[in-house]
N, C-alpha and C positions, 0 to 999 in steps of 0.2 A: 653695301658691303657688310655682313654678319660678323658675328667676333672671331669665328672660324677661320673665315678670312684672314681677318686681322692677326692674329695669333701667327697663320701661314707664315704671311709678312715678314714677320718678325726675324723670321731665322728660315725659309725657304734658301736653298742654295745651290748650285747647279754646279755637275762633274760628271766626267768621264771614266770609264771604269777603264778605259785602257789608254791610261797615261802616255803621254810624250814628254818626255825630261825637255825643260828648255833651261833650268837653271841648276848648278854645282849646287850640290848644299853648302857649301862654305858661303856662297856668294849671299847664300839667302838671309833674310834681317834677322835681328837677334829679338826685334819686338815690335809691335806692331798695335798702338793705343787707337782705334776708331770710333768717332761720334756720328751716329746716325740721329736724323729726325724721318717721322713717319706723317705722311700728310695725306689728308680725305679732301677733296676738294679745296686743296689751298689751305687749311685749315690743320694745324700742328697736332696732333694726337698722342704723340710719344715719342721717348729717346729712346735708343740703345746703344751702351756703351760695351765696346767690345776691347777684349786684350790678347795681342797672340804674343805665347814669349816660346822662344828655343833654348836647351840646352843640349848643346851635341847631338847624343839622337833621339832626343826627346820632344815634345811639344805638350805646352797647354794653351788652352784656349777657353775665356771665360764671356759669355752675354749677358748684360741687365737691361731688360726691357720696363719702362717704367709710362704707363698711363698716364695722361696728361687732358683736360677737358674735364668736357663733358665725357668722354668714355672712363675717367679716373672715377666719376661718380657713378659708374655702372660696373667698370672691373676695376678698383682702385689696387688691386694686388701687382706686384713687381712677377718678372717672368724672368727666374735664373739656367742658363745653359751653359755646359761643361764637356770639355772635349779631352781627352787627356789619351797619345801615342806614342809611338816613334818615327822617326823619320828617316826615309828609306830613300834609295835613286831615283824609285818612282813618285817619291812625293809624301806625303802624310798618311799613316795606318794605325785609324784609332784603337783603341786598345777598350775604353770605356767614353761611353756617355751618358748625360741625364741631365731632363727638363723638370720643369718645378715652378707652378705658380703658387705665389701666396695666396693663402684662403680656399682653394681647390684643390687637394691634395690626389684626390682621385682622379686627376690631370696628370700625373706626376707618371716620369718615364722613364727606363734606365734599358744601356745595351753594353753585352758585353761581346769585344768580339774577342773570339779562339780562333784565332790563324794556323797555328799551327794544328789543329785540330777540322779548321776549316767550319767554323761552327759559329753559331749567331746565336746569343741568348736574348729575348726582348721579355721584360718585364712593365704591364701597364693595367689598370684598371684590377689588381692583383691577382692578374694572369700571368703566366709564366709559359713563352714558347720558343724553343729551340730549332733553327732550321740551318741549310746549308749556307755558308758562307760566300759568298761571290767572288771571285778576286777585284779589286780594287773598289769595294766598297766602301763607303763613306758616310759620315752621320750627319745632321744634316745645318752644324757648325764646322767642322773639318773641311764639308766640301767646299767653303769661300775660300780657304787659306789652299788649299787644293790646286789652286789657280797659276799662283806663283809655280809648279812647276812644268806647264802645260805651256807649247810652241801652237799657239793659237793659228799665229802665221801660216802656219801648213795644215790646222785644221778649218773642214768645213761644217761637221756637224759633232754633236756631243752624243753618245749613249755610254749609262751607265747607272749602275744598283745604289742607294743612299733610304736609311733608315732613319727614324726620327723617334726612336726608340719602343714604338708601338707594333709597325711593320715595314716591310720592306717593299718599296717598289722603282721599278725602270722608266728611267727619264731618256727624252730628248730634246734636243737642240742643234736650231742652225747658228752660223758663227756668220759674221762680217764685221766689214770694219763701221764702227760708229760715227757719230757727229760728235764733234768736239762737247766736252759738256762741262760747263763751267759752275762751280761752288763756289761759299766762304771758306771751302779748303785750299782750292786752286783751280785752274784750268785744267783739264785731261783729255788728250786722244784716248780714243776709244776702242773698245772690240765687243759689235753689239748680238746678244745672244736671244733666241725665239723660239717659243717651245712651240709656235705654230698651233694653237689650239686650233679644234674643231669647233664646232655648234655644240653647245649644252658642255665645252668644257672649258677650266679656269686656264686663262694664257699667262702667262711670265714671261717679262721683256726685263732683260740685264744687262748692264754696261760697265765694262770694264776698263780698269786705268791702265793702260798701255805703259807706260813709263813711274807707274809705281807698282811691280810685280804684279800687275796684274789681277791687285782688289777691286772687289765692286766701286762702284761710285753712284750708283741708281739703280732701283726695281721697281720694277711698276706691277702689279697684281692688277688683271682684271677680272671679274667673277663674270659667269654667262647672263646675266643681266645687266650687264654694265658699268657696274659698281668697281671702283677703282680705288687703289692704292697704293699709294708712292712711298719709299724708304732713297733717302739722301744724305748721301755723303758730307757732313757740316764741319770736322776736326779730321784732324793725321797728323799722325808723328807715327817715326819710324826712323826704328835704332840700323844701324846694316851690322 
């Protein structure tokens, strides 16, 4: 697995562009502190700590991705992402985002969306392009938190537009229910997501916590060679 990969990893997240409300926003937490570990063959590679807070009809959402190893001596830079909306019946509609590693600045990523405008600004590599805006698009830290308003139960597949601040493209996925899957956070039922890759493409396999709104709790990346990588669920807290 290349660092491209890795990087993927980090913050890859899966959504539908045409939501199904399963939960009030009132009902929904007011914050939401997550500790990830990233692992290459058994082997720990990085944290990511993430934070979702609401207020009213607002959201932020912050990720620190931090190198750990041997990859810490080849990319020792931190990986900051920022999500910042409002929050609607349909769920979360970010407003702005932006990626940012230390030491690679020319990595660095920022999107602005105009809803009412219907307009998508992505700024990267210090290019600047403007395109149409999709309805229920998502970036591509929004789309985990995304989750919590989705009746998964009555879906069976995912399509939907998410940007990562560079460009924009359409995702799929099937839905079922998962194997229970056990952490040092807790035990969780499941709702297991598959982007069904073909030959020559990268698959993503995701699991969702049934009875904690519905956050991830595992992603597995595999790249068309083989090469794999696991992001796990290790802390939670969660304000309602």
């Amino acid at each position: 697995m290349n660092m491209r990969g890795y990087a993927l990893l980090l913050a890859v997240i899966l959504l539908p562009g045409a939501s199904v409300a399963a939960n009030d926003t009132a009902t929904l937490p007011v914050s939401v502190h997550a500790g990830y570990v990233v692992l290459k063959s058994g082997i720990e590679i990085g944290r990511i700590d993430e934070v979702f807070t609401r207020n009213d009809d607002h959201y932020s959402l912050t990720s620190t991705a931090k190198p750990l190893g041997l990859l810490a001596l080849f990319k020792p830079g931190k990986i900051f992402i920022h999500s910042a909306g409002t929050v609607t019946a349909q769920g979360l509609q970010p407003v702005q985002f932006s990626y940012q590693r230390e030491g690679e600045s020319q990595k660095d990523s920022h999107a602005d969306f105009a809803w009412e405008n219907q307009r998508l600004s992505l700024n990267h590599d210090g290019q600047h392009i403007e395109m149409d805006l999709p309805h229920g698009t998502q970036d591509r830290l929004s789309a985990m938190y995304q989750f919590m308003f989705l009746n998964l139960r009555e879906m069976r597949m995912l399509k939907f537009p998410m940007t990562n601040g560079s460009k924009l493209d359409d995702y799929h996925y099937t839905i079922a229910e998962g194997a229970p899957f056990k952490t040092a956070a807790d035990q969780f039922n499941t709702w297991y997501l598959d982007s069904q890759a073909q030959a020559g493409e990268t698959r993503t396999q995701l699991w969702l916590a049934i009875e904690r709104y519905n956050l991830p709790c595992k992603l597995v990346i595999t790249d068309p060679d083989g090469g794999k990588l696991t992001q796990e669920l290790r802390t939670l807290h969660i304000q309602p």
